[in-house]
C-alpha positions in Angstrom: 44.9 37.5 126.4 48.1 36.0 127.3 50.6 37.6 129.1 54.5 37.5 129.7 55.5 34.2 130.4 53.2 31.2 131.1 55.7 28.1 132.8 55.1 25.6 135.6 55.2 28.1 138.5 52.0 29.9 136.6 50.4 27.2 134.0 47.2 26.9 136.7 46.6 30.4 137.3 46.9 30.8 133.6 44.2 27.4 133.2 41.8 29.2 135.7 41.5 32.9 134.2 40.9 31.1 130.4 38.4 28.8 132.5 36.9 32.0 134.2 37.1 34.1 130.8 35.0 31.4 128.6 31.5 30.8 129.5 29.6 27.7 127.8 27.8 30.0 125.6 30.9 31.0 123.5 30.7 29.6 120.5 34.1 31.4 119.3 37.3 32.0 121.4 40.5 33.3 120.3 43.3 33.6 122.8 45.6 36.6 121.8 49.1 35.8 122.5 50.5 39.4 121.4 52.0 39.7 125.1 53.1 36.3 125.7 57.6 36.7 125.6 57.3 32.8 126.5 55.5 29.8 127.0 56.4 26.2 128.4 55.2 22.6 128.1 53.3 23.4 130.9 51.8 26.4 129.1 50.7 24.0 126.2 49.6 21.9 128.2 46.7 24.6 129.6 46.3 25.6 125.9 45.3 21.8 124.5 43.4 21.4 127.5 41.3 24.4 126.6 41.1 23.7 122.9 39.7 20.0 123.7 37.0 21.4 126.4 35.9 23.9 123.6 35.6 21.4 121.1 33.4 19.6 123.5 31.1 22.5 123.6 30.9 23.0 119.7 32.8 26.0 119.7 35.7 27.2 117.5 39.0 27.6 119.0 42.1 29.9 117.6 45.2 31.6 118.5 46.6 34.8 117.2 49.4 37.3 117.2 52.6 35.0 118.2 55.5 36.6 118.4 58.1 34.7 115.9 59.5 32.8 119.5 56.0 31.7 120.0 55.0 30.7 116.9 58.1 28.6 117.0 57.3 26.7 119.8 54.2 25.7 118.6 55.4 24.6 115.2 58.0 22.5 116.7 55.2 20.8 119.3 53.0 20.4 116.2 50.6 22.4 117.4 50.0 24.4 115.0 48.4 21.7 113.0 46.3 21.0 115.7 45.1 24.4 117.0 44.9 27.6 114.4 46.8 30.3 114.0 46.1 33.6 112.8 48.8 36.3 112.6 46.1 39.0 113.9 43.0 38.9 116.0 40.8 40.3 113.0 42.4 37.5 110.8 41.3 34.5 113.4 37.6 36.4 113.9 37.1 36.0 110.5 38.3 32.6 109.9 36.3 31.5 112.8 33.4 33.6 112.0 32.6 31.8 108.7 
């Protein structure tokens, strides 16, 4: 899960725990962003970074819960039609799942 803010003074320590949290045998990871108030460049950066080394491993990547703020961002960056985005966890589980 994301939390609070995620800028340059924070983007690695935020790249490490989602490196620490996903093991190669995931197959489907969904990072919930219902706590995240704001993310950077820097922030996105970690994200597609993530994305790509899941995609690598054959598994299904998705975020979920953006606040509207959020959700904003990534529209504008385009990300959104790079990486999905469910409005709930349940709703990316099940999207992912089949």
């Amino acid at each position: 899960m994301a939390e609070d803010r995620v800028d340059g003074t924070n983007a690695s320590e935020f790249q490490q725990a989602l490196e620490a949290a996903i093991s190669d045998a995931d197959r489907i990871v969904i990072l919930d962003c219902d706590q995240l108030s704001y993310i950077s460049s820097a922030g996105l950066r970690v994200i597609l970074l993530t994305a790509r080394a899941l995609q690598r491993q054959n598994s299904k990547f998705a975020v979920c819960s953006l606040s509207e703020q959020i959700r904003e961002v990534f529209e504008i960056s385009g990300f959104d039609k790079i990486i999905p985005v469910h409005a709930t966890r349940a709703d990316a589980l099940g999207a992912l799942s089949s």
